[in-house]
C-alpha positions, 0 to 999 in steps of 0.5 A, a space after each residue: 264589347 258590351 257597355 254596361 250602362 248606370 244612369 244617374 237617377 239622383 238629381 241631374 245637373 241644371 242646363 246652362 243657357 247657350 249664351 253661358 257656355 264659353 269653352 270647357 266649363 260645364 260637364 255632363 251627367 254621364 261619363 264612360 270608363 273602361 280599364 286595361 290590365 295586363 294580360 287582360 286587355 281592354 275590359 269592363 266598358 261601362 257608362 256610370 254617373 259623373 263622379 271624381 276618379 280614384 287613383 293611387 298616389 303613385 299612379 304613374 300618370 301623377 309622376 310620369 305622364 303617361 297620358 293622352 288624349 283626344 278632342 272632337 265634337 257631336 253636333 245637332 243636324 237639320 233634321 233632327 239627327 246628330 253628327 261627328 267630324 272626321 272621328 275616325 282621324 281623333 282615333 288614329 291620332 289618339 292611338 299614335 299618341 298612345 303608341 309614342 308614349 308606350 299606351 296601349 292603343 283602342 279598338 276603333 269600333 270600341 272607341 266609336 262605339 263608347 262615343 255614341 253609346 255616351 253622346 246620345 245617352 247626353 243629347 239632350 245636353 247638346 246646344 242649338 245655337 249656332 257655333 255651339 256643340 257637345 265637345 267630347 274628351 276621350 282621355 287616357 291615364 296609365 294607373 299602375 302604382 309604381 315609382 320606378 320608371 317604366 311603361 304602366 301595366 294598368 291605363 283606365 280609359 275614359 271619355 266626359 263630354 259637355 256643351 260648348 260655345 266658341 274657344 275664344 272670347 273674340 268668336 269668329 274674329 281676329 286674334 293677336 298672337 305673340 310670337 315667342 323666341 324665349 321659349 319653345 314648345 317641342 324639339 325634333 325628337 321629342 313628343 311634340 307630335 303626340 296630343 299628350 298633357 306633357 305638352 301643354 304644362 310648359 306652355 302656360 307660363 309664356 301664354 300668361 305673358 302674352 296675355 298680359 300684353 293684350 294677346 290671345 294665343 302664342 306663336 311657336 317657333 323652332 327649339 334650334 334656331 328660333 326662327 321656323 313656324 311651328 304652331 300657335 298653342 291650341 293651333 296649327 298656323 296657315 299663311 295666304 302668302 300671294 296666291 299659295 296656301 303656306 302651313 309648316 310641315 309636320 317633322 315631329 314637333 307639330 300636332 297633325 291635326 284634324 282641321 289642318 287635314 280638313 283645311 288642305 283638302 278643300 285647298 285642293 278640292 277647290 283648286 287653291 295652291 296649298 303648300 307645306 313647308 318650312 316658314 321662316 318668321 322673317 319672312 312672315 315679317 317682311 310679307 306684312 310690311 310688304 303686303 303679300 301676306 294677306 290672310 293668317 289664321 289658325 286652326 283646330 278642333 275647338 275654334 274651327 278657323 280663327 283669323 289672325 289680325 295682328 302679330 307681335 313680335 321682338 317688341 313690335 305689332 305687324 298688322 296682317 293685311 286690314 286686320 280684318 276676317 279675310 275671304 279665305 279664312 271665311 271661306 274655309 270656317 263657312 265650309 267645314 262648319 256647314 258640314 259639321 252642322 249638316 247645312 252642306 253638302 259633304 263630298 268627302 264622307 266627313 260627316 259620321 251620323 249617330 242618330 
């Protein structure tokens, strides 16, 4: 399909310093947009000036969530050029998302193709400094003006990207993480699998308690029992417990993400025992005060691998081993961002180049 492109020639956003970026604060010049319609399909691909969306009040995405989306990054490589991670993953997870909340899914030459038309259109909006990338936003709403509930016939895709320095203020540091046994994220039979808005919403009101307590993120456990390791808010969890790699299995509840992919791949490429399989929260208690739990660190698209320092739970801290960065959690942030920026080799064919 053809994209149709308007660059904006009114006046272009000032650049902000690399120091300034932290996460999601700034946007680019540019955005793609494409609609779908029934009978139509996909149609209308085009890439205009960054500009508000108009929807209809009764919009189905306003009353009845139907919406997905993605995450990924472009990156500066060596030698001039720019690079993706893994993209074709985001897409297949995006189009399953799509698929469990009754979307249409998109082409994946389609959606690559309206990646790269928009991020080399915004290159120059790239950063340079380490740990910085152009986070990328594809987003999919059902627009259809309707209050009866049923499946949209219209969606408009759309994708905005902008420059990013680390996800949390700690960068590559350790984190405190507050387990929750009032609340829970998913349930088995639920959309917890599925990256969609609906499961987000529900989760501030516990991250705003753990923050108060000094914590960065919250640790997810089990809606039956309240006692299995899902997931950390914007994360999957590992755990090295003595000489195995332990990350909860996906059974629904859990967003299969990209780097955990990444993360067990290496694990197996360098001969590292990596498991999955259901982690009882006891049993990550007991292994701190016992000393076999001697890294934990979470991963995901936006901080890449963040360590965990410290764990809270039922009114008190556990500290993991020294509290400090461990060698595996190193070894895995220093390999899969080495990839991402171009300075290791890739033996996995991760690496997609744009330019």
């Amino acid at each position: 399909m053809e994209i149709k492109i308007t660059e904006d020639r009114s006046g272009k956003k000032p650049h902000p310093e690399d120091s300034q970026l932290g996460f999601g604060k700034y946007t680019t010049d540019h955005m793609f947009l494409m609609n779908y319609d029934q009978p139509q399909g996909w149609h209308d691909a085009r890439i205009e000036p960054y500009g508000d969306l108009r929807l209809d009040p009764a919009a189905m995405v306003l009353h009845y969530n139907q919406e997905v989306f993605e995450g990924l990054k472009a990156y500066h490589l060596p030698d001039g050029g720019i690079g993706l991670f893994r993209p074709e993953k985001n897409i297949e997870r995006m189009n399953a998302s799509a698929r469990r909340m009754v979307m249409p899914e998109i082409d994946t030459p389609m959606f690559l193709q309206a990646v790269k038309e928009l991020v080399l259109l915004e290159r120059e909006w790239i950063p340079r400094s380490e740990g910085t990338s152009l986070y990328i936003r594809p987003t999919m709403i059902a627009t259809e003006a309707a209050l009866g509930v049923h499946p949209a016939a219209s969606y408009l895709f759309y994708i905005i990207v902008g420059p990013v320095g680390a996800y949390y203020p700690e960068g590559f540091n350790p984190t405190r993480i507050f387990v929750s046994d009032d609340f829970v994220r998913a349930a088995k039979g639920g959309v917890g699998e599925a990256k969609t808005s609906g499961n987000y919403g529900p989760t501030l009101f516990a991250q705003k308690q753990a923050a108060a307590k000094g914590y960065t993120q919250v640790l997810w456990l089990d809606a039956k029992e309240r006692r299995y390791v899902e997931e950390v808010g914007t994360s999957n969890i590992f755990f090295y417990l003595d000489d195995e790699l332990v990350t909860p299995p996906l059974e629904g509840t859990i967003l299969p993400g990209v780097t955990r992919d990444s993360v067990l791949q290496l694990s197996r490429h360098w001969g590292i025992t990596a498991v999955e399989r259901p982690v009882d929260i006891e049993e990550v208690i007991d292994s701190c005060r016992s000393g076999r739990l001697k890294e934990m660190f979470a991963t995901g698209t936006a901080a890449v691998i963040s360590p965990v320092g410290e764990i809270g739970y039922k009114g008190s801290d556990y500290k993991i081993a020294d509290g400090g960065v461990g060698e595996i959690s190193r070894k895995f942030y220093d390999e899969i961002t080495g990839i991402q920026y171009g300075h290791r080799d890739d033996p996995f064919g991760w690496r997609m180049r744009l330019a």
